[in-house]
PLY file of the C-alpha trace (Angstrom):
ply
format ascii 1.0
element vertex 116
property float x
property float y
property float z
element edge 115
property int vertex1
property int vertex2
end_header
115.06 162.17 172.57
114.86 158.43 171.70
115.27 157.09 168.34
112.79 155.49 166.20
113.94 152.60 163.86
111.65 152.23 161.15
111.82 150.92 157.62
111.22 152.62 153.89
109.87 150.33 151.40
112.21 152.52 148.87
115.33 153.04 151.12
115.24 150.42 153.83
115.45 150.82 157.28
115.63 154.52 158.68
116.48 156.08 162.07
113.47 158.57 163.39
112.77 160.81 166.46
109.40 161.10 168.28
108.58 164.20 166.86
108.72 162.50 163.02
106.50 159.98 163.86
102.43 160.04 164.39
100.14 156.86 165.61
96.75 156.64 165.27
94.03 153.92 166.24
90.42 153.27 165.08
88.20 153.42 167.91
85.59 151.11 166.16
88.14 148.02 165.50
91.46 148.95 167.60
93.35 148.83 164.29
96.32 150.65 165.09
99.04 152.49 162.80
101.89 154.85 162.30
102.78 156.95 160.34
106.36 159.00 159.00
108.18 160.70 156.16
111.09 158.89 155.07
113.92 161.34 155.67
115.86 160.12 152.95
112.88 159.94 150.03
110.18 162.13 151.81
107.74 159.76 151.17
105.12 159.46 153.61
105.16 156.07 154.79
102.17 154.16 156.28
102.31 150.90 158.34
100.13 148.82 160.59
101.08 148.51 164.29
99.73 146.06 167.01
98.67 146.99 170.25
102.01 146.50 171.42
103.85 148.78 169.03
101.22 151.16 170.20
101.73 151.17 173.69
105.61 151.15 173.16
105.64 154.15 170.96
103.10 156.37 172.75
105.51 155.60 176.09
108.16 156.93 173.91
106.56 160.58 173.24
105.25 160.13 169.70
101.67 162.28 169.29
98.75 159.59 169.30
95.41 160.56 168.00
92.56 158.09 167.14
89.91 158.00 164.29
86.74 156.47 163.61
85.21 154.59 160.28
83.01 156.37 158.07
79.71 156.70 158.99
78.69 154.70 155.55
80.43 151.60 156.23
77.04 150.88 158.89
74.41 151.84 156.21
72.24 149.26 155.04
73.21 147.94 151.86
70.39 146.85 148.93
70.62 145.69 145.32
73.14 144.34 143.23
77.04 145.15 143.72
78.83 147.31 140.97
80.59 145.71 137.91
83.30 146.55 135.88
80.91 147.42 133.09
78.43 149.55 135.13
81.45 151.73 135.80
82.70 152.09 132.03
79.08 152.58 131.45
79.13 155.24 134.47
82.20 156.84 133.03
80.86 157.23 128.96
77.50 158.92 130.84
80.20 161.93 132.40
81.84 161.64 129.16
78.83 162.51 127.02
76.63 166.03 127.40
77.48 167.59 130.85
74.15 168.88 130.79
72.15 165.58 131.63
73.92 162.76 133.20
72.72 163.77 136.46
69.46 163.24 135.65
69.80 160.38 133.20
71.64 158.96 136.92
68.85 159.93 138.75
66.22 158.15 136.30
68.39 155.31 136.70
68.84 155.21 140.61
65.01 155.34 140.70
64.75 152.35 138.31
63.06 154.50 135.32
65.76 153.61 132.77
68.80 151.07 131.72
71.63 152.59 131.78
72.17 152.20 127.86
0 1
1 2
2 3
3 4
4 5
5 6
6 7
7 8
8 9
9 10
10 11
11 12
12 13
13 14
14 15
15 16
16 17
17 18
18 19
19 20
20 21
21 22
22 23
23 24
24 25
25 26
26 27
27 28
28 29
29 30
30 31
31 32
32 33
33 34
34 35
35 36
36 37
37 38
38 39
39 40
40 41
41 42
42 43
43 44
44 45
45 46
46 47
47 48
48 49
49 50
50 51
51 52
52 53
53 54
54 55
55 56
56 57
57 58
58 59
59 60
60 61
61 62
62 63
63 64
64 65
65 66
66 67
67 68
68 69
69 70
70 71
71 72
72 73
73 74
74 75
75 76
76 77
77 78
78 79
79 80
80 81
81 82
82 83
83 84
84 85
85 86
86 87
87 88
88 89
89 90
90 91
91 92
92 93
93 94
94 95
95 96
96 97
97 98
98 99
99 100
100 101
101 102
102 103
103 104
104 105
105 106
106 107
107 108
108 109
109 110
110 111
111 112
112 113
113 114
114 115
């Protein structure tokens, strides 16, 4: 089984098999990455991979799947973008009576009410 040099942010480079290691690409960009728990830490460890890296691993017997964006990233976007303050203001609404911040959200997603 061929071994798999890869490196650990935490504990440097570490030695692999095929079987510890997963790739996956996006089928909307071609973005490709892989994917392992550190044997020493047992962190799982994340990293982006080029085309190349792809190929070479895949040839070597590591599983390959492939993934797609979410679905929201293509819906239309309108009004303004969020602020730091509407998300305090978002959080003191779930702080306050659990009862009605659904609907004091709802008033304010149809533009019937500020938000303070």
């Amino acid at each position: 089984m061929p071994t798999i040099r890869a490196t650990c942010s935490d504990c440097g480079d570490v030695e692999l098999t095929t079987a510890d290691v997963r790739v996956r690409v996006c089928i909307e960009d071609s973005s490709g990455e892989y994917q392992f728990r550190c044997p020493t830490c047992r962190m799982s460890v994340v990293k982006p991979a080029e085309a190349r890296v792809v190929d070479l691993l895949v040839a070597s017997g590591v599983e390959f799947s492939t993934w797609s964006l979410p679905a929201e990233l293509f819906e239309p976007r309108s009004g303004n973008a969020l602020t730091h303050d509407d998300l305090l203001d978002f959080h003191h609404m779930l702080e306050g009576d659990s009862e009605s911040w659904f609907g004091e959200l709802e008033a304010l997603v149809d533009g019937h009410q500020p938000l303070i």
